[in-house]
C-alpha positions as CSV (number, residue, x, y, z in Angstrom):
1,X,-19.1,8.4,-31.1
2,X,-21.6,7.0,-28.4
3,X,-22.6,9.2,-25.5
4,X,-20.4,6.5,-22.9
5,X,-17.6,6.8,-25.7
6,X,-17.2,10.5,-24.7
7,X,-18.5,9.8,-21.0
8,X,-15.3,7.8,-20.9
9,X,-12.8,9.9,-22.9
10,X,-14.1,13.1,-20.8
11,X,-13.3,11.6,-17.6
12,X,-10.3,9.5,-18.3
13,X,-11.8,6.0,-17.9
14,X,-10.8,4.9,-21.8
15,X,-7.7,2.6,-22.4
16,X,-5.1,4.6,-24.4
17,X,-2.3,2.9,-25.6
18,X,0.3,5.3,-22.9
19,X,-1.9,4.4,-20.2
20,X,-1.5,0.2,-21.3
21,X,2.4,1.0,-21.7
22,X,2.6,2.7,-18.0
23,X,0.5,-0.4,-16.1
24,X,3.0,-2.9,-18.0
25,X,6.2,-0.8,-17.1
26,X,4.8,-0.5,-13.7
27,X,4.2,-4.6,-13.4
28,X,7.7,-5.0,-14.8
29,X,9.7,-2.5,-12.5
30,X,7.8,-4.8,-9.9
31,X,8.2,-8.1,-10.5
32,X,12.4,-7.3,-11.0
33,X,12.1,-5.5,-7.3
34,X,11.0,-8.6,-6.1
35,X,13.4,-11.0,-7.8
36,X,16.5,-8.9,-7.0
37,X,14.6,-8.8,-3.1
38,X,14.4,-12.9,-3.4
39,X,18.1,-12.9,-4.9
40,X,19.7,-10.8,-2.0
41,X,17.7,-12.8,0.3
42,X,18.8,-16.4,-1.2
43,X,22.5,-14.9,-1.1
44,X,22.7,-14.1,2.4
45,X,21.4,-17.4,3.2
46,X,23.7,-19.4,1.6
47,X,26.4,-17.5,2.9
48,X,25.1,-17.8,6.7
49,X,27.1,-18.9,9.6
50,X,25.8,-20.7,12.3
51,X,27.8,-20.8,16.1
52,X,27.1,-22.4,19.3
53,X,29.4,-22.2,22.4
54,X,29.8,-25.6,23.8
55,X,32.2,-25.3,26.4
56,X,34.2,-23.0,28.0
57,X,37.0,-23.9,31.0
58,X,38.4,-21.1,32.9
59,X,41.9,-22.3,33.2
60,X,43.7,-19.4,35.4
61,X,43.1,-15.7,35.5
62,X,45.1,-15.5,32.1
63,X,43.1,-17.7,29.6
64,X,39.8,-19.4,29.2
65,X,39.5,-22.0,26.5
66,X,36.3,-22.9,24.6
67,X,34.5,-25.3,22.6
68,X,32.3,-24.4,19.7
69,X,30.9,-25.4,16.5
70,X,30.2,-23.7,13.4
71,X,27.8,-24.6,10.5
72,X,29.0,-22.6,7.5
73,X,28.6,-22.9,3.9
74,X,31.2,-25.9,2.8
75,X,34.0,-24.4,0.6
76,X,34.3,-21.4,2.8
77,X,36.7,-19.7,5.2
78,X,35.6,-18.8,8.4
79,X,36.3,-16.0,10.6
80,X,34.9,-16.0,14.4
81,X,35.2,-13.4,17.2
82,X,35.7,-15.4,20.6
83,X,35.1,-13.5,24.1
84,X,35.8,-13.8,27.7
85,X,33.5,-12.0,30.3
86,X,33.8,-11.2,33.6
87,X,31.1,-11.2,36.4
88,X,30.1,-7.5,35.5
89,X,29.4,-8.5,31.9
90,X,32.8,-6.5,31.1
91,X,35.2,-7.7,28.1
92,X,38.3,-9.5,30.0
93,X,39.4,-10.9,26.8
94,X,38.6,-11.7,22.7
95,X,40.5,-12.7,19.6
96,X,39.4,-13.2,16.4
97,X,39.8,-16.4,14.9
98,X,39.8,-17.0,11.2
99,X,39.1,-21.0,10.5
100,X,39.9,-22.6,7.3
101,X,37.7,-23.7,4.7
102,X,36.7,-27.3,4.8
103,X,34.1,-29.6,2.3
104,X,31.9,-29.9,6.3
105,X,29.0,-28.3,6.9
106,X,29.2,-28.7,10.4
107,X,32.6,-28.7,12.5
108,X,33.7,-27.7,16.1
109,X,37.1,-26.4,17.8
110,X,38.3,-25.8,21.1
111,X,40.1,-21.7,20.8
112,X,42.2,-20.3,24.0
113,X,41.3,-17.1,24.7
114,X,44.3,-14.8,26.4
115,X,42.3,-12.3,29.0
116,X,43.4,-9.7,31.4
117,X,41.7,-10.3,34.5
118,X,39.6,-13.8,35.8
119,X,37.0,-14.8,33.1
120,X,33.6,-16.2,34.4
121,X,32.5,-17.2,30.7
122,X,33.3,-17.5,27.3
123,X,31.0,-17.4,24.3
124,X,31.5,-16.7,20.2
125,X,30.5,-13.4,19.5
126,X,29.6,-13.7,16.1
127,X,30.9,-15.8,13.0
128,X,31.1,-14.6,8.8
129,X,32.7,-15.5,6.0
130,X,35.8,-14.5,4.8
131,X,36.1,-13.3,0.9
132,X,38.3,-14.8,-0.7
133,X,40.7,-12.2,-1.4
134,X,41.4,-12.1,2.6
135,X,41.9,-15.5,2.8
């Protein structure tokens, strides 16, 4: 055994076969981290839902309709919380509104919202999916 042979084994800088096994274990535990990070990422993407308020007519101090659209994944039931606001920013009145699944990507409705006082606005709130066991 050479002087840098023992340099080496003395001070840990030789290639055993455990240390080889522990790198490649390491580089495999971190190449599936990132693929199941890229999977959950794809997933939630393909099941995103996409609103805009296009309208909203404050009929009477009892309901305010509105117009919106949705871009959702085709196939796939819909559920959308509407909302009516007052001039203080305070909750007058919301529904939830479950939309059914149609082969569109992109398609809008027109919703009546009850409410409890006069509404200034109305807006969606936020849109998901439905599972299909809820639907």
């Amino acid at each position: 055994m050479t002087t840098q042979d023992m340099l080496d084994e003395r001070y840990g800088r030789g290639r055993s076969p455990a240390r080889r096994w522990a790198i490649g274990a390491g580089v495999l535990v971190a190449v599936g981290v990132i693929a199941l990070f890229g999977w959950f990422t794809v997933q939630n993407a393909l099941d995103a839902v996409d609103s805009d308020t296009t309208s909203f007519d404050v009929a009477d101090e009892h309901s305010v309709t509105l117009g919106f659209q949705i871009t959702s994944p085709p196939g796939s039931a819909v559920a959308c919380a509407i909302e009516a606001q007052d001039e203080q920013h305070g909750v007058v009145g919301w529904r939830v509104v479950e939309l059914p699944a149609s082969e569109l990507h992109a398609r809008a409705f027109r919703e009546v919202i009850p409410t409890t006082a006069l509404a200034t606005t109305g807006f969606v709130n936020s849109c998901w999916v439905l599972s299909p066991s809820a639907q």
